[in-house]
Backbone as XML, in Angstrom:
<?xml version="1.0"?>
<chain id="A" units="angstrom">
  <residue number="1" name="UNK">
    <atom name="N" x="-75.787" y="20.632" z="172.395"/>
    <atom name="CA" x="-75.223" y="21.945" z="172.211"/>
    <atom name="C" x="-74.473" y="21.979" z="170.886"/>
  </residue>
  <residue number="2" name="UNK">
    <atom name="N" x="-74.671" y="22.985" z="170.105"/>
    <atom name="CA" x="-74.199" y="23.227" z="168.969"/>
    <atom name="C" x="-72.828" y="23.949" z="168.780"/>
  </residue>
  <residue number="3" name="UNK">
    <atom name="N" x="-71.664" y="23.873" z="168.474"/>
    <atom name="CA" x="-70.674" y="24.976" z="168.540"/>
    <atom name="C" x="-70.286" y="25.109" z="167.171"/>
  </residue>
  <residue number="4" name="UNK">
    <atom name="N" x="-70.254" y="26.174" z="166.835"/>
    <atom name="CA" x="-69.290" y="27.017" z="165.632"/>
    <atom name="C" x="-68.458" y="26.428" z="165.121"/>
  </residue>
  <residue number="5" name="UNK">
    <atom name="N" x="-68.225" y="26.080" z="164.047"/>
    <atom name="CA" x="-66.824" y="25.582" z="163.096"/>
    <atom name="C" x="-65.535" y="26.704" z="163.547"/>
  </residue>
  <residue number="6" name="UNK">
    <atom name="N" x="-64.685" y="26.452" z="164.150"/>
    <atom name="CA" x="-63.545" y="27.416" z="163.790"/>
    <atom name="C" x="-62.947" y="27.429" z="162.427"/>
  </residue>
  <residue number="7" name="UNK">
    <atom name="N" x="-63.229" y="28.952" z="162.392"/>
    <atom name="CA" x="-62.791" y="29.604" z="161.120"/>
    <atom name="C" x="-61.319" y="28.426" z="160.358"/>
  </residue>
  <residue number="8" name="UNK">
    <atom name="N" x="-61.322" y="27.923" z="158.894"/>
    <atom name="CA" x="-60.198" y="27.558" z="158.521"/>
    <atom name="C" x="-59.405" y="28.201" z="157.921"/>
  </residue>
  <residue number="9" name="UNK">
    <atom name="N" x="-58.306" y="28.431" z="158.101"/>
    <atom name="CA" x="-56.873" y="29.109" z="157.306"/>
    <atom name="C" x="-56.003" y="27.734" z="156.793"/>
  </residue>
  <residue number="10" name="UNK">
    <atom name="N" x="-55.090" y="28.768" z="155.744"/>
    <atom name="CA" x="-54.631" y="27.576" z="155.163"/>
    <atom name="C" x="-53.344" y="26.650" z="156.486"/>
  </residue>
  <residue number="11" name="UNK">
    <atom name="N" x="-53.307" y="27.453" z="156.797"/>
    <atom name="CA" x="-52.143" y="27.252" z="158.225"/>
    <atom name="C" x="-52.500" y="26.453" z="159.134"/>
  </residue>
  <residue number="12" name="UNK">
    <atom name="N" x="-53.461" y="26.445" z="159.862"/>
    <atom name="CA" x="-54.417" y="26.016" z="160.469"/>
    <atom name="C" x="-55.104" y="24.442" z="160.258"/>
  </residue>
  <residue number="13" name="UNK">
    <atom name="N" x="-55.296" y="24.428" z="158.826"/>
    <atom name="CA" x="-56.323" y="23.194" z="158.434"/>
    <atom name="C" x="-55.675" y="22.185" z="158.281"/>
  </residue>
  <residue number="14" name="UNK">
    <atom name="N" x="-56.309" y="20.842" z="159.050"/>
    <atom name="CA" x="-55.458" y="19.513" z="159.039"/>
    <atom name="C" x="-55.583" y="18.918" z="157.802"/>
  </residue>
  <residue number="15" name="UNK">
    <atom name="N" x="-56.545" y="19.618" z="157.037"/>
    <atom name="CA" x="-56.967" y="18.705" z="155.658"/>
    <atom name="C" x="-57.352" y="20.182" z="154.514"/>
  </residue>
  <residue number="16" name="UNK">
    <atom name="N" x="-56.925" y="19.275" z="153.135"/>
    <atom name="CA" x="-56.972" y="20.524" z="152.099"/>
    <atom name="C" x="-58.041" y="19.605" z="150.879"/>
  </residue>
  <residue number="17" name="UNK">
    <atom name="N" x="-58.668" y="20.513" z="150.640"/>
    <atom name="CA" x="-59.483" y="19.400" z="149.823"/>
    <atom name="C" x="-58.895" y="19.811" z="147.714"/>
  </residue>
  <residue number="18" name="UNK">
    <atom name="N" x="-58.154" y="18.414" z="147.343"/>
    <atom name="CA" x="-57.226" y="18.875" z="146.319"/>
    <atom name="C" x="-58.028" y="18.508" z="144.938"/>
  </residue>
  <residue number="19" name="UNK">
    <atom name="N" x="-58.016" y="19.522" z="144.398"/>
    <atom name="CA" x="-58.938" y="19.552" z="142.452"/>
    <atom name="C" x="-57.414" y="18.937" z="142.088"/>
  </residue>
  <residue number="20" name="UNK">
    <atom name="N" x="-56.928" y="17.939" z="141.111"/>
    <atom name="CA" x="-56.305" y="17.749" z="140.564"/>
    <atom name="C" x="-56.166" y="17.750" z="139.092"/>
  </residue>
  <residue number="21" name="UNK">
    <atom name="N" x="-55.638" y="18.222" z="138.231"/>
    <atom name="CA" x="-55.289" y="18.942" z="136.557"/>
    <atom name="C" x="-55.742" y="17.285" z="135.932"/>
  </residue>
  <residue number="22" name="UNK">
    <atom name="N" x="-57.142" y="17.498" z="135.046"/>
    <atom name="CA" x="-56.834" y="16.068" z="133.870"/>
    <atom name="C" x="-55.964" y="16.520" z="133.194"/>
  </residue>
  <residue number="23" name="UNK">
    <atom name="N" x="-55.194" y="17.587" z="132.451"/>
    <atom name="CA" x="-53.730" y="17.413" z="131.743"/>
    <atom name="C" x="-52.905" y="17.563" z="131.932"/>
  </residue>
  <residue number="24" name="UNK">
    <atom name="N" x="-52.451" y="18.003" z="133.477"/>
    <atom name="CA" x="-50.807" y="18.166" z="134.087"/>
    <atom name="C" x="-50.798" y="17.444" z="134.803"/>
  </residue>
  <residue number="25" name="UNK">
    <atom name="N" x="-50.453" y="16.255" z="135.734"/>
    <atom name="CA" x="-50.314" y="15.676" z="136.537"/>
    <atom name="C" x="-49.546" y="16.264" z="137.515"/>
  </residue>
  <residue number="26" name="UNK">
    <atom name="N" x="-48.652" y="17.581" z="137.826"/>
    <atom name="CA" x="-48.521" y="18.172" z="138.898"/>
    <atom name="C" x="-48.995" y="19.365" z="139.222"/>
  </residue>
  <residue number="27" name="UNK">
    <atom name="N" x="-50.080" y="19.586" z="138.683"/>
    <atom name="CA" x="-51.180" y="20.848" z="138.460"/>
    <atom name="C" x="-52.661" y="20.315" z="139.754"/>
  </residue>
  <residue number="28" name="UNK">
    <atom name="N" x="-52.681" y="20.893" z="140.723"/>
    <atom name="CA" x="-53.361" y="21.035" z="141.551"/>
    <atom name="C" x="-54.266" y="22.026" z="141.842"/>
  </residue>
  <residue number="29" name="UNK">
    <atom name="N" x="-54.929" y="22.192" z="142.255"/>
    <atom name="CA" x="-55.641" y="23.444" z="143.447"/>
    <atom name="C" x="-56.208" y="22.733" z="144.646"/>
  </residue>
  <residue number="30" name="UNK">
    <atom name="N" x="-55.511" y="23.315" z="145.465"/>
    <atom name="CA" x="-55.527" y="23.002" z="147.081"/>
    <atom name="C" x="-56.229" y="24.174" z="147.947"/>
  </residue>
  <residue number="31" name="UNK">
    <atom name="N" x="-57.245" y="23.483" z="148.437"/>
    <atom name="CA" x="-58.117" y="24.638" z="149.737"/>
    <atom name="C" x="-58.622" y="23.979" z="150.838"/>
  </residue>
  <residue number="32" name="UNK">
    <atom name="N" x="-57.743" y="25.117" z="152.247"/>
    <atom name="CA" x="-58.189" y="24.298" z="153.388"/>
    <atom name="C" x="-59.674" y="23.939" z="153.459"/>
  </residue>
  <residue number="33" name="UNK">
    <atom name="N" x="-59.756" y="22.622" z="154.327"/>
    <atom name="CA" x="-61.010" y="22.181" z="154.452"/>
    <atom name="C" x="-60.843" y="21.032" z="155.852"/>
  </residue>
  <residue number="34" name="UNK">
    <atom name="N" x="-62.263" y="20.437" z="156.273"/>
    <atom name="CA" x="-62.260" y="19.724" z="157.336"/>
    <atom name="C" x="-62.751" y="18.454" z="156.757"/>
  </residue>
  <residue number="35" name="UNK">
    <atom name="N" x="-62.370" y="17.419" z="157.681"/>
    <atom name="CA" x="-62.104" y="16.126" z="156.992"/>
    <atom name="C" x="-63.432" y="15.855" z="156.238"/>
  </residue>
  <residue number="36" name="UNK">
    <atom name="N" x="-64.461" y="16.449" z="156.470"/>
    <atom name="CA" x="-65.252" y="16.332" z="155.386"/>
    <atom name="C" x="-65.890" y="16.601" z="153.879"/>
  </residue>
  <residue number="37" name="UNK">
    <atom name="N" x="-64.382" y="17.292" z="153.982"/>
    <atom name="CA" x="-64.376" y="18.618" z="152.835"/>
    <atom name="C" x="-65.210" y="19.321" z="152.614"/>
  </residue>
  <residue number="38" name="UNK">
    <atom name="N" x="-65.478" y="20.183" z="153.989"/>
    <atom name="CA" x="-66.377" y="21.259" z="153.583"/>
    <atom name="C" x="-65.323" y="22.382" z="153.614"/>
  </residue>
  <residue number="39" name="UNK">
    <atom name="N" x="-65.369" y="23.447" z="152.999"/>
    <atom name="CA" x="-64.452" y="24.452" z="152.675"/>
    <atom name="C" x="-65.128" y="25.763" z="153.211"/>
  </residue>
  <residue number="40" name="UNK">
    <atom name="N" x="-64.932" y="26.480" z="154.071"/>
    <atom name="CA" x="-65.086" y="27.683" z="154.642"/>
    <atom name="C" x="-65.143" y="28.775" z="153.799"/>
  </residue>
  <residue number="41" name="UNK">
    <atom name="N" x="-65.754" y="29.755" z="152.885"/>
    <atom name="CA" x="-65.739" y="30.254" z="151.615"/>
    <atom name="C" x="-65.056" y="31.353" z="152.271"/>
  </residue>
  <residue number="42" name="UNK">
    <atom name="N" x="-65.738" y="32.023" z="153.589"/>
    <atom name="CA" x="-65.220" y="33.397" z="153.689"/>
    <atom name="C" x="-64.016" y="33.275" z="154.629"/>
  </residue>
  <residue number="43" name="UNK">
    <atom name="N" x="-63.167" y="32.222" z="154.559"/>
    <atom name="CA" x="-62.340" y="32.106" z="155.497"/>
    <atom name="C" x="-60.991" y="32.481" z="154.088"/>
  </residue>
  <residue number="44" name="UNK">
    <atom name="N" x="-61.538" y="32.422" z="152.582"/>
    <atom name="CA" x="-60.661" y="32.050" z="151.831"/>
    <atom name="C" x="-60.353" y="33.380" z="151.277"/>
  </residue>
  <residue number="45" name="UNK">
    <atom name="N" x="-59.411" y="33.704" z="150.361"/>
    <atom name="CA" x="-58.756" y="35.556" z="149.820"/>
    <atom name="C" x="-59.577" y="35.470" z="148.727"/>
  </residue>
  <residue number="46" name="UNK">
    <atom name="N" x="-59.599" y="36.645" z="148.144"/>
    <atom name="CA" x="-60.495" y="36.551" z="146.899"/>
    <atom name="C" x="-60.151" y="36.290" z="145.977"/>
  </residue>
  <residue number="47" name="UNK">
    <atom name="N" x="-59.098" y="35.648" z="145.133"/>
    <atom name="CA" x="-58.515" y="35.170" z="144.299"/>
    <atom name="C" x="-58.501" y="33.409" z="145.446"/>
  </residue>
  <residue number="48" name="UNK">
    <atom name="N" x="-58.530" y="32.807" z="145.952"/>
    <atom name="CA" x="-58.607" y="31.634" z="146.423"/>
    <atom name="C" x="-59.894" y="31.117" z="146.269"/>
  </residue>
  <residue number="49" name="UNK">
    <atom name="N" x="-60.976" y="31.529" z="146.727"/>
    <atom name="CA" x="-62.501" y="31.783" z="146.628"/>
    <atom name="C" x="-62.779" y="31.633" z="144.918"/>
  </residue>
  <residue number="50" name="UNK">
    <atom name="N" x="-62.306" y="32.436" z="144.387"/>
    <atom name="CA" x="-62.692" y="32.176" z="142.809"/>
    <atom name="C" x="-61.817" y="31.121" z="141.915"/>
  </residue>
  <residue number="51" name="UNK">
    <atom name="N" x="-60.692" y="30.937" z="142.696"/>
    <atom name="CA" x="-60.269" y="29.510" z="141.892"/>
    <atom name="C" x="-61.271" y="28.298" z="142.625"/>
  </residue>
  <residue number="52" name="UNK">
    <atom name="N" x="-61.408" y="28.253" z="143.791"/>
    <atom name="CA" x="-62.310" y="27.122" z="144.220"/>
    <atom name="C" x="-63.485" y="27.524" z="143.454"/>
  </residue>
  <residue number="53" name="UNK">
    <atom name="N" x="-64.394" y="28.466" z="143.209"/>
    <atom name="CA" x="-65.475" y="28.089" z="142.661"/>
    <atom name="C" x="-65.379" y="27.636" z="141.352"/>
  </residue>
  <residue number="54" name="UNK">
    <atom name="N" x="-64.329" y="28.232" z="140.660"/>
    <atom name="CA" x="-63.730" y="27.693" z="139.006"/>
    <atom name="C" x="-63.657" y="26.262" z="139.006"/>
  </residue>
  <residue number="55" name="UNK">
    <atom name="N" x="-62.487" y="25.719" z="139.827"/>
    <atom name="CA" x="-62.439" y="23.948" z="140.160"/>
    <atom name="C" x="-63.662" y="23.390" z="140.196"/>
  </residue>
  <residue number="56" name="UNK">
    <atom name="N" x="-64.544" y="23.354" z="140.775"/>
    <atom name="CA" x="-66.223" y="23.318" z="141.259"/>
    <atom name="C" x="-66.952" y="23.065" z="140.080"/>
  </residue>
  <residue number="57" name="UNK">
    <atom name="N" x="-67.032" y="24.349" z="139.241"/>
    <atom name="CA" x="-67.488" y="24.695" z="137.666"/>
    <atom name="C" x="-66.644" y="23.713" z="136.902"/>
  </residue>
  <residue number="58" name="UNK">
    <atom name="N" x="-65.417" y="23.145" z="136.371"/>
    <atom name="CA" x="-65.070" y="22.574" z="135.309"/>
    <atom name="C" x="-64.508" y="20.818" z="135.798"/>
  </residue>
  <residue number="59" name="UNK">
    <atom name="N" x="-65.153" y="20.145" z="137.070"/>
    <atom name="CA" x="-64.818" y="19.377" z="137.619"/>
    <atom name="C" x="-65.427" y="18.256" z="136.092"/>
  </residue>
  <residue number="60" name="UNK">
    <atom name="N" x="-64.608" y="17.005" z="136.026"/>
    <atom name="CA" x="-64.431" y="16.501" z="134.282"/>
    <atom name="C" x="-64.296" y="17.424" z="133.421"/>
  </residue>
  <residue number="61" name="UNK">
    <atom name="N" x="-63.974" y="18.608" z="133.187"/>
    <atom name="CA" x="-63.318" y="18.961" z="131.856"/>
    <atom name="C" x="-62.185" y="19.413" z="132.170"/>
  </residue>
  <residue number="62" name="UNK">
    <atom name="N" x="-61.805" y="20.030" z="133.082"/>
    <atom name="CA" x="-60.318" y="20.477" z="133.756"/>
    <atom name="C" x="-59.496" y="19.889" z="134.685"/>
  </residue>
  <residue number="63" name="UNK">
    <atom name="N" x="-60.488" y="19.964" z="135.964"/>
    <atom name="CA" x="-60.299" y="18.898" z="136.951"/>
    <atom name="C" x="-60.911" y="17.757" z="137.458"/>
  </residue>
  <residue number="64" name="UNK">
    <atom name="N" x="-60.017" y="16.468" z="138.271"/>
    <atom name="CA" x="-60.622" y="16.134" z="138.456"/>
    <atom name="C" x="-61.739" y="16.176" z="139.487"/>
  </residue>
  <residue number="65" name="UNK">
    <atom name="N" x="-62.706" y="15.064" z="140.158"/>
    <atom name="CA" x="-63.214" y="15.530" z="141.496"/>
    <atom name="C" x="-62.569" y="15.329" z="142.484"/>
  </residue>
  <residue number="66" name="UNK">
    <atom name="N" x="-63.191" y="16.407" z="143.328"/>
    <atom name="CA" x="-61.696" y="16.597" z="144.630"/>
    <atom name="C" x="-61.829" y="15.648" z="145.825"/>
  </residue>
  <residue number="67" name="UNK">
    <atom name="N" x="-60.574" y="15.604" z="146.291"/>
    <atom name="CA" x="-60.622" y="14.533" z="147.598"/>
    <atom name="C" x="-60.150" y="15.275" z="148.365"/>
  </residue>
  <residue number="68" name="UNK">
    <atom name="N" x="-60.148" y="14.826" z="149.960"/>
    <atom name="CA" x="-59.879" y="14.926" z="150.714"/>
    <atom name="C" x="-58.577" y="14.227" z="151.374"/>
  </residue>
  <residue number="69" name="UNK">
    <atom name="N" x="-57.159" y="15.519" z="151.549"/>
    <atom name="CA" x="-56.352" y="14.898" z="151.424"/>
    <atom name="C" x="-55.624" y="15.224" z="152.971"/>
  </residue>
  <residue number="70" name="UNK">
    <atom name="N" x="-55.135" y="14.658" z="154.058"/>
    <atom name="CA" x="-53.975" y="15.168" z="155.075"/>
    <atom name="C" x="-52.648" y="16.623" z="154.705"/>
  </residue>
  <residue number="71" name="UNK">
    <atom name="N" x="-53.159" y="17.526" z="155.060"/>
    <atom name="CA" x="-52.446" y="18.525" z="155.196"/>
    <atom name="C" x="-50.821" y="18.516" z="155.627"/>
  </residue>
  <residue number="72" name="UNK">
    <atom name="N" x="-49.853" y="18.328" z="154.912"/>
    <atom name="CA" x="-48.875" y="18.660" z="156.077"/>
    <atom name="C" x="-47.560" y="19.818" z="155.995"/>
  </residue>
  <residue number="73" name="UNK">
    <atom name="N" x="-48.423" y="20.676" z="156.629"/>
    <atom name="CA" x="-48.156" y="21.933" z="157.203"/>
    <atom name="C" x="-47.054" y="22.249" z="158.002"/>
  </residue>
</chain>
């Protein structure tokens, strides 16, 4: 039997999958995700949604690649 992902919010998600800045070292982008870092697109606002796809697009020239990190919420 197959069941549905419940929808992720940022509230909600035990895990955030984090783009980290190659030139700021406290420059992040953080989006809920499940420990496998898959990221729920339409679960995200539309300004959240387009920074994750931006991170995605400049992963080695901006950021780095993202991990999967424990949420704590």
């Amino acid at each position: 039997m197959h069941t549905q992902p419940m929808p992720l919010t940022p509230a909600a998600a035990a895990f955030v999958l984090r783009f980290g800045s190659l030139f700021d070292a406290g420059r992040a982008l953080t989006f809920p995700c499940d420990a496998e870092g898959h990221v729920q697109l339409d679960a995200l606002s539309e300004r959240a949604r387009t920074n994750y796809l931006y991170a995605r697009a400049v992963v080695g020239r901006e950021f780095t690649a993202p991990v999967v990190v424990k949420s704590y919420n």
